[in-house]
N, C-alpha and C positions, 0 to 999 in steps of 0.2 A: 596701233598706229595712230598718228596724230589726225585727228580730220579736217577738214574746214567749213567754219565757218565763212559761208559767202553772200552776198547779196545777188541775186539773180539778174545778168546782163545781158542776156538773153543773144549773145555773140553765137549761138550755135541754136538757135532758135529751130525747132522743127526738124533739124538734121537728124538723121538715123547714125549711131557710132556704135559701130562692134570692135571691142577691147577683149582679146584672149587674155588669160592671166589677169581680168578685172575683177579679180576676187580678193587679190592680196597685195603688198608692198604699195611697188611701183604704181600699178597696175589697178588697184585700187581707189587709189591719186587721182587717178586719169577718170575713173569713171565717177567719182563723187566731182571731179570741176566740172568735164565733159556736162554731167545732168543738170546743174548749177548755172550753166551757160544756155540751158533750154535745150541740149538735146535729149534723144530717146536714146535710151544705154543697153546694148544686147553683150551680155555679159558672158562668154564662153569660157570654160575654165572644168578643172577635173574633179574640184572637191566642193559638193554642193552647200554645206554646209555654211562657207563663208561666203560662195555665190550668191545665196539667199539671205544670208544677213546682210550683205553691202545692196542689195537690191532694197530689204526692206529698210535698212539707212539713207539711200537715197528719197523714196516714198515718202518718210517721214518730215523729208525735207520739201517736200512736194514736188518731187522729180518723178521722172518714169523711166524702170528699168526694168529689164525682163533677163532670165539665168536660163542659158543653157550647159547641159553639162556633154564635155568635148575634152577627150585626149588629144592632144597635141603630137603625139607620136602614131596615128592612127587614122591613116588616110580617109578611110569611112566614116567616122566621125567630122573626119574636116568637114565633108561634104555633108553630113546630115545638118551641120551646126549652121551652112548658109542654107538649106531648105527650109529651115525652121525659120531663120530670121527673116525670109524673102515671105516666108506662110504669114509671117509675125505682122511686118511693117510694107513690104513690097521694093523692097528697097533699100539697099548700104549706100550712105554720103560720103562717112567718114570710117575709117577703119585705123588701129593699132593693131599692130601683131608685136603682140608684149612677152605672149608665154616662151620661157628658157627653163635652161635645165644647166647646171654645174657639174661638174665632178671630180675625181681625185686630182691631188696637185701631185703630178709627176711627170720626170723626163718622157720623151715621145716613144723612147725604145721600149717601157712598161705599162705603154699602157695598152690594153687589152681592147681588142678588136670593136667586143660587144659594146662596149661602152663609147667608143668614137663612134656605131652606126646608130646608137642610139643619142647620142647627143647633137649626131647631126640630124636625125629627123626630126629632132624635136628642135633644134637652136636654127635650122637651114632650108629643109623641105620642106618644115608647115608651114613655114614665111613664104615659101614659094607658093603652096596650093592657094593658101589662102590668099594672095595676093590673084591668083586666077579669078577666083572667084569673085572678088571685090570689083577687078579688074573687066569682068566680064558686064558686071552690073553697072556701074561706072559709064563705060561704054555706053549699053542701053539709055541713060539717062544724060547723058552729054557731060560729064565728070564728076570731080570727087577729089579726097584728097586721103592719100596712105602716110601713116608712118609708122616704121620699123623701127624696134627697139634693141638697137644694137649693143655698143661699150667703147670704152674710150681702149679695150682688147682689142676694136676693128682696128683701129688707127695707128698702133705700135703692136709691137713684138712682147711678148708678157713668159718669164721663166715658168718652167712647173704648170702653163695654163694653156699649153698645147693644142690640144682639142678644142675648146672654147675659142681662140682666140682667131685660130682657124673657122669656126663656125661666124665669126663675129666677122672677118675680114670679106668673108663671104655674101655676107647679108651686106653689107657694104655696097659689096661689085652688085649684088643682085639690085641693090636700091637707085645704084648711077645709073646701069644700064635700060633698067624698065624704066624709069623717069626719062631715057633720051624717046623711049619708044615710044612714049606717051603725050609726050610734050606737046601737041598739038592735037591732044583730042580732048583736052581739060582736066586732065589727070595728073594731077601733083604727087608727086613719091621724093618720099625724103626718108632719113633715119637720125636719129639721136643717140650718141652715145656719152652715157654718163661713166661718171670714175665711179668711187664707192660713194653709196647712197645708204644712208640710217632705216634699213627696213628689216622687218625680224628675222627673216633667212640670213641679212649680214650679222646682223646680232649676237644669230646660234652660230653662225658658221665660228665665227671671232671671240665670242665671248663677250658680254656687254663690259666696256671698260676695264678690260684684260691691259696686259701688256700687249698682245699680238694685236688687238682694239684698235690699241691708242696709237699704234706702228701703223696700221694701214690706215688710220687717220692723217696722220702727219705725215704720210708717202707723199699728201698733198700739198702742195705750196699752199693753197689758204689754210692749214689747220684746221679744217673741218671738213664733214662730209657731209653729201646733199642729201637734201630731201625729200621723199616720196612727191610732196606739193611742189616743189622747185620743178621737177621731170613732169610734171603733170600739165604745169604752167607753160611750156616748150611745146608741150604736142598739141595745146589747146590754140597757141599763137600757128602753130603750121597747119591745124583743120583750118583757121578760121580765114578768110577774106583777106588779113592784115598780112596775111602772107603771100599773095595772089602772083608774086614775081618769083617765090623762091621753091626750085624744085630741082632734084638731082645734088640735094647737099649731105652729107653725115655731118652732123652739127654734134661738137664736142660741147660738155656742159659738163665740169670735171676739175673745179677749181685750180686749172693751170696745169693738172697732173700730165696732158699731156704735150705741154707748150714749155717742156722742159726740153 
């Protein structure tokens, strides 16, 4: 993945931001700007191994982050991962709930039970818990700011991506509705939904500059796909102050794909 080089602006200065799935792609993005803006990065996610190297790539840059390791399908764990962070810092500011899950591209009638209940607790119920918890915390401290990382699959209807798209329209509803609830306790909820984004799960899924590549490239009216940093640079604008008016939106960021 590509990283960035940034100068420290310290726009998230002190903020505590727990990012699920801040191990890789997207996800990754978010926690190398997020620490780069001065916050503290509590980084949850399943495979420690990248956990720990974007923690000590952060470090190196003179950031602070800390790995915890959290299934996302795994209610217990949700909950260990905010004991730990509250043991950690005392405290969540800012939150992303990043981690997803994909799966077979087929009509609704085949696909197999296990794999919808699994894709929705991982793409729908852990948005939900961990929004509890974020949510509870928040509260105690007089606000905060979430965001959910949905897909530009919230926003339209997508062939063969069923399930997904369904989890993705969900986290939607779930993101307008807790943002009305909230709205007047200083709790900003919002969601972003990207089209295709250049990160290595799209890479293997696609083949790097395959034909089927360069097809879901150009599905796009700009001819190109986004960037790990482009997604990174959207969640970083809705943590921060500069955003203090906008709450209860899905913000597409999707090169037009779906202003078609």
């Amino acid at each position: 993945m590509k990283t960035q080089e940034k100068t420290v602006t310290e726009l998230l200065k002190n903020k505590v931001a727990l990012i699920t799935g801040g191990n890789s792609g997207i996800g990754k993005a978010i926690s190398i700007r997020a620490a780069s803006e001065g916050a503290k990065i509590v980084i949850g996610a399943r495979d420690e191994k990248t956990g720990k190297e974007t923690v000590d790539y952060i470090s190196s840059k003179g950031g602070e982050a800390f790995f915890i390791r959290a299934d996302m399908s795994d209610p217990k764990q949700i909950d260990s991962l905010f004991e730990k962070t509250i043991e950690k810092y005392g405290e969540v500011d800012l939150a992303c709930n990043n981690s997803a899950t994909g799966g077979p591209q087929l009509p609704i009638h085949e696909i197999d039970s296990d794999i919808w209940n699994h894709m929705m607790s991982v793409n729908l119920t852990a948005p939900f818990l961990c929004m509890k918890h974020e949510i509870q915390h928040m509260l105690s401290k007089g606000g905060g700011s979430i965001v959910n990382m949905s897909s530009a699959n919230g926003l339209i209807g997508t062939k063969g991506f069923t399930t997904y798209t369904a989890n993705k329209h969900g986290l939607n509803g779930l993101t307008k509705s807790a943002a009305l609830d909230y709205a007047d306790k200083g709790i900003r909820i919002n969601a972003v939904c990207p089209g295709g984004v250049e990160t290595p799960m799209f890479n293997q899924t696609y083949g790097k500059n395959s034909e089927a590549w360069k097809k879901a490239r150009d599905f796009h009216p700009i001819k190109q796909l986004g960037t790990p940093e482009s997604i990174a640079g959207l969640v970083t604008f809705l943590w921060s102050d500069a955003s203090s008016y906008v709450t209860g939106s899905c913000l597409s960021i999707d090169g037009a794909l779906t202003a078609q």
